[in-house]
KEDO-239838 format. One line per field, with one value per residue (C-alpha): residue in three letters; y, z, x. Coordinates in steps of 0.5 Angstrom, whole numbers. Each point is the difference from the previous one (the first is absolute). Layout:
// residues N
residu [Ala_...]
Y [Y_...]
Z [Z_...]
X [X_...]
// end
This chain:
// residues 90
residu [Unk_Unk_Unk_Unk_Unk_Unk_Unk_Unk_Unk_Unk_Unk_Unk_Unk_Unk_Unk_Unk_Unk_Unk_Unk_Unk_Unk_Unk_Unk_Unk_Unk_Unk_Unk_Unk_Unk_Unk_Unk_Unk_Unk_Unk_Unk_Unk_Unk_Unk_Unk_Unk_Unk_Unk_Unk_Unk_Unk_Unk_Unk_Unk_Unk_Unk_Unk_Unk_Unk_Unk_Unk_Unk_Unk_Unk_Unk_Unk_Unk_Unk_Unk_Unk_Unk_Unk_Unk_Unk_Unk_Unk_Unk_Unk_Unk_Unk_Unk_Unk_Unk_Unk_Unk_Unk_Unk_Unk_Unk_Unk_Unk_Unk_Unk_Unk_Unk_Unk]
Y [-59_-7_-3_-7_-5_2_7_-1_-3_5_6_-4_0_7_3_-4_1_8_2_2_-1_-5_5_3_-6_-3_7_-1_-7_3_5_-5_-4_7_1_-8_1_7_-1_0_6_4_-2_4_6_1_-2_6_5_-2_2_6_3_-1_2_-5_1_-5_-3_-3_-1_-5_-3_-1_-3_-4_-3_0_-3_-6_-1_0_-7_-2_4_3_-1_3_7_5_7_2_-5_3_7_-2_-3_6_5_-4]
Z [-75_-3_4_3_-1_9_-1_-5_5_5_-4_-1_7_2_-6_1_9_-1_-6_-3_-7_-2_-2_6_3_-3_1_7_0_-3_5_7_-4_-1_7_3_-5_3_3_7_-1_-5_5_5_-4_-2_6_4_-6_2_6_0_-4_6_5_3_5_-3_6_0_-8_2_4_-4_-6_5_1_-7_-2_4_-3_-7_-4_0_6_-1_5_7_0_5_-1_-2_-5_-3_1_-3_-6_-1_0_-2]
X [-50_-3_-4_2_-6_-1_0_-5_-4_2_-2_-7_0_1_-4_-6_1_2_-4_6_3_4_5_0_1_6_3_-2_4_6_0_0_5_5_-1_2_6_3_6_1_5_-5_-6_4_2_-8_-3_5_-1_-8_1_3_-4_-6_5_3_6_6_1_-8_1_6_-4_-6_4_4_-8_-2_5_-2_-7_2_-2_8_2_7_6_-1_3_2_-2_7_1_-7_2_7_-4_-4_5_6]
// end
């Protein structure tokens, strides 16, 4: 990633607040910014593969995604637990 002129300053900003390097802080924001830019399908996929393997019951993980789903900076459609289960199993 080439920085833009506010992550430049973004990245001061962070290493200067966490004591970290600007390497580390620009592979911060490329990350933050990966996460905001999943699709709501392939954030539904991971977050109930996370799920599982902690051992959360389906009917739970519907639930917990169809909330999670909510708080997402750019939210997707509101889904039902069916609609989810239809996208992570097909």
């Amino acid at each position: 990633m080439i920085p833009t002129g506010s992550q430049k300053e973004l990245i001061r900003h962070l290493s200067g607040h966490f004591g970290i390097s600007d390497s580390v802080a620009s592979q911060l924001i490329a990350e933050v910014l990966a996460y905001n830019d999943q699709s709501y399908e392939s954030f539904i996929h991971q977050r109930h593969r996370e799920l599982q393997e902690i051992g959360v019951p389906n009917k739970t993980a519907y639930r917990l995604i169809q909330e999670e789903l909510l708080e997402r900076r750019f939210p997707a459609p509101v889904l039902s637990e069916r609609q989810i289960r239809r996208i992570i199993y097909g």
